[in-house]
C-alpha positions, 0 to 999 in steps of 0.5 A: 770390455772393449772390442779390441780385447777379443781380437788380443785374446784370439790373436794370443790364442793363434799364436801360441798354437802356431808356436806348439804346432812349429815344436811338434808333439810326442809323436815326432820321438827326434828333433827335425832340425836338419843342419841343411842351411836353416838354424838347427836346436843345438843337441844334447852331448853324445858320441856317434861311433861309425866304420866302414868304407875307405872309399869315401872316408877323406869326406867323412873326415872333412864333414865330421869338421864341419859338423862339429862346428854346427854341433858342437856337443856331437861328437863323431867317430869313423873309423875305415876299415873297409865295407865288409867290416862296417857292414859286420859292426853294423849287424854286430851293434858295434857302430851306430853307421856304416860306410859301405860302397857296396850293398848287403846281399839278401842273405845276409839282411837277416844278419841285421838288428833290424831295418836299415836305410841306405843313405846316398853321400857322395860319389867318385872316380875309381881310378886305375892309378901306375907307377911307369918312368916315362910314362905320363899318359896312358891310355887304357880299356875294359878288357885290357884292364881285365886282362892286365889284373887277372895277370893275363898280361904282365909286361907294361910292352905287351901288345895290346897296351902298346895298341892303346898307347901308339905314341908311347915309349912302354918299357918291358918292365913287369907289372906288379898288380897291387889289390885290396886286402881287407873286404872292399865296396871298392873291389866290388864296383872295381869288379862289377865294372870289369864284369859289365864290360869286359867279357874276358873278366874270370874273377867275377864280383865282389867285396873279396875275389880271389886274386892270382897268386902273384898279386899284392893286397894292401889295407885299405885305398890308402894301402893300395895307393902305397903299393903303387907308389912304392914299386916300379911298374906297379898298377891299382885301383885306387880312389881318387882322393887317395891317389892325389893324396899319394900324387899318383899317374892314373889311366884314361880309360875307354867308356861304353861309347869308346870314349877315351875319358879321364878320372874327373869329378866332371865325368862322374857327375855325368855318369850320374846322368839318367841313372835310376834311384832305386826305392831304397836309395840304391844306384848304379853308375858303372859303365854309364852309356851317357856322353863324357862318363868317366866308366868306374864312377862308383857310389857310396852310402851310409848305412844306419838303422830305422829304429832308434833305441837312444833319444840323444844318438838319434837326434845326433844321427839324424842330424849328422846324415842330414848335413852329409846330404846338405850342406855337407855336400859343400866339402864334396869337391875339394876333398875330390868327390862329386856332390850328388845331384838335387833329387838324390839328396832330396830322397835322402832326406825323406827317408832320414826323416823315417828314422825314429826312437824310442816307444 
């Protein structure tokens, strides 16, 4: 036998270890490729059923696009709804994610099949969208804001708007608050703010509040959005993708440091700024003290759980919130959103990577 046989048998034995170490064994129950930006296996045919948050759903929508021409035999589904009912579907086993803006109170973690993770996406301006003739700029803070949504003043000349806005022509038209009717991780970060800033705020927080009695509730951002754009003097929150779609005016609101600062995807990525990302993946932005933040920058998340019953659905999901937190964060901007920032979406990551199947 020659010398260089030897060397071919223990080179052709390196190699084919190598090769079963890069596939794995059958401890890793999912496939790992990740749609981040390296080649991914092209996984077996399924459907992803997820509902939730409206908050976020033009970029859900735009990665759904996205994802589908990366795995094409992954089909995904999101539904809306709002929080409140993707949280529901979720406990319920109905969905295999969920949209949520706010997060699962600890009463309510019992309600659940089991662990979840909390998967950061995107984050976005909340804005305080009106429909004022005349009225282009407008210029607005914490407890105004309070005061005009809890219907402590309901007239668009009221003193203290007119305070804010020197220049302006207010007309005494009166104001018609429009709010959410379904529960809405929206009206909870719209709430924690007004509750953080504002120490004139009644209403509390939450997903649902109890709204004075002359408002009006629409279904969904898009329903808000709809009300505002429809009635003369009307004002809502609204986020801001929803709010261009319906080319809706929205306020410049006054930060913590009494900085006029207006709904942009600049400001909310400098809301970003320093906030701590908590073990679980949970954050918060509202009422940021860092330079330039917009004051209702609001996060959001999906919700999936971290044992997976189904080989096929779980490589999809992994797969799926894999590209929402890589290259799906291309969409983010022009679908007016803000990417998270490296770290955020580095832990996402990990913690997708802990999901696990079947045995």
């Amino acid at each position: 036998m020659s010398r260089s046989r030897p060397l071919q048998l223990l080179a052709a034995g390196l190699s084919a270890g190598l090769i079963l170490a890069a596939c794995g064994g059958s401890d890793e129950p999912f496939a790992t490729g990740t749609t981040g930006g390296n080649a991914t296996p092209e996984l077996a045919t399924t459907t992803l059923n997820g509902s939730g948050a409206t908050f976020p759903k033009a970029f859900y929508d735009a990665a759904i696009d996205g994802f589908g021409e990366v795995q094409p035999n992954v089909t995904v589904n999101y539904g809306g709804g709002g929080s409140g009912k993707g949280r529901t579907d979720l406990q319920g086993g109905l969905v295999d994610f969920a949209g949520s803006d706010g997060l699962v109170k600890d009463e309510d973690k019992a309600k659940f099949k089991g662990e979840f993770v909390y998967i950061p996406t995107v984050a976005a301006p909340i804005t305080v969208s009106y429909n004022l003739n005349g009225v282009n700029e407008l210029t607005l803070d914490a407890e105004t804001t309070a005061k005009i949504f809890q219907r402590d003043i309901k007239t668009w000349d009221d003193p203290a708007i007119k305070a804010l806005n020197p220049t302006a022509t207010l007309p005494s038209t009166g104001i018609v608050v429009a709010h959410r009717s379904d529960g809405s991780g929206t009206t909870e970060n719209f709430t924690k703010y007004l509750v953080k800033a504002a120490p004139g705020w009644r209403l509390k927080s939450g997903s649902t509040v109890e709204w004075p009695a002359d408002t009006q509730a629409g279904n969904g951002n898009a329903g808000v959005a709809q009300i505002v754009k429809s009635q003369a003097g009307a004002i809502g929150y609204v986020d801001l993708s929803d709010a261009n779609t319906q080319q809706l005016k929205y306020a410049t609101l006054k930060n913590k440091s009494g900085t006029a600062v207006k709904p942009t995807l600049e400001a909310t990525t400098r809301a970003l700024d320093g906030v701590e990302l908590k073990s679980d993946l949970t954050y918060d932005p509202l009422d940021s003290a860092a330079a330039g933040a917009y004051p209702i920058a609001a996060p959001t998340w999906v919700l999936a759980y971290k044992s997976q019953p189904d080989k096929a659905k779980g490589d999809a999901l992994k797969a799926w919130l894999t590209y929402l937190v890589g290259d799906g964060q291309k969409l983010a901007e022009e679908n007016d959103f803000a990417a998270l920032p490296p770290s955020f979406t580095d832990r996402a990551k990990t913690a997708i990577s802990t999901i696990t199947g079947p045995g």
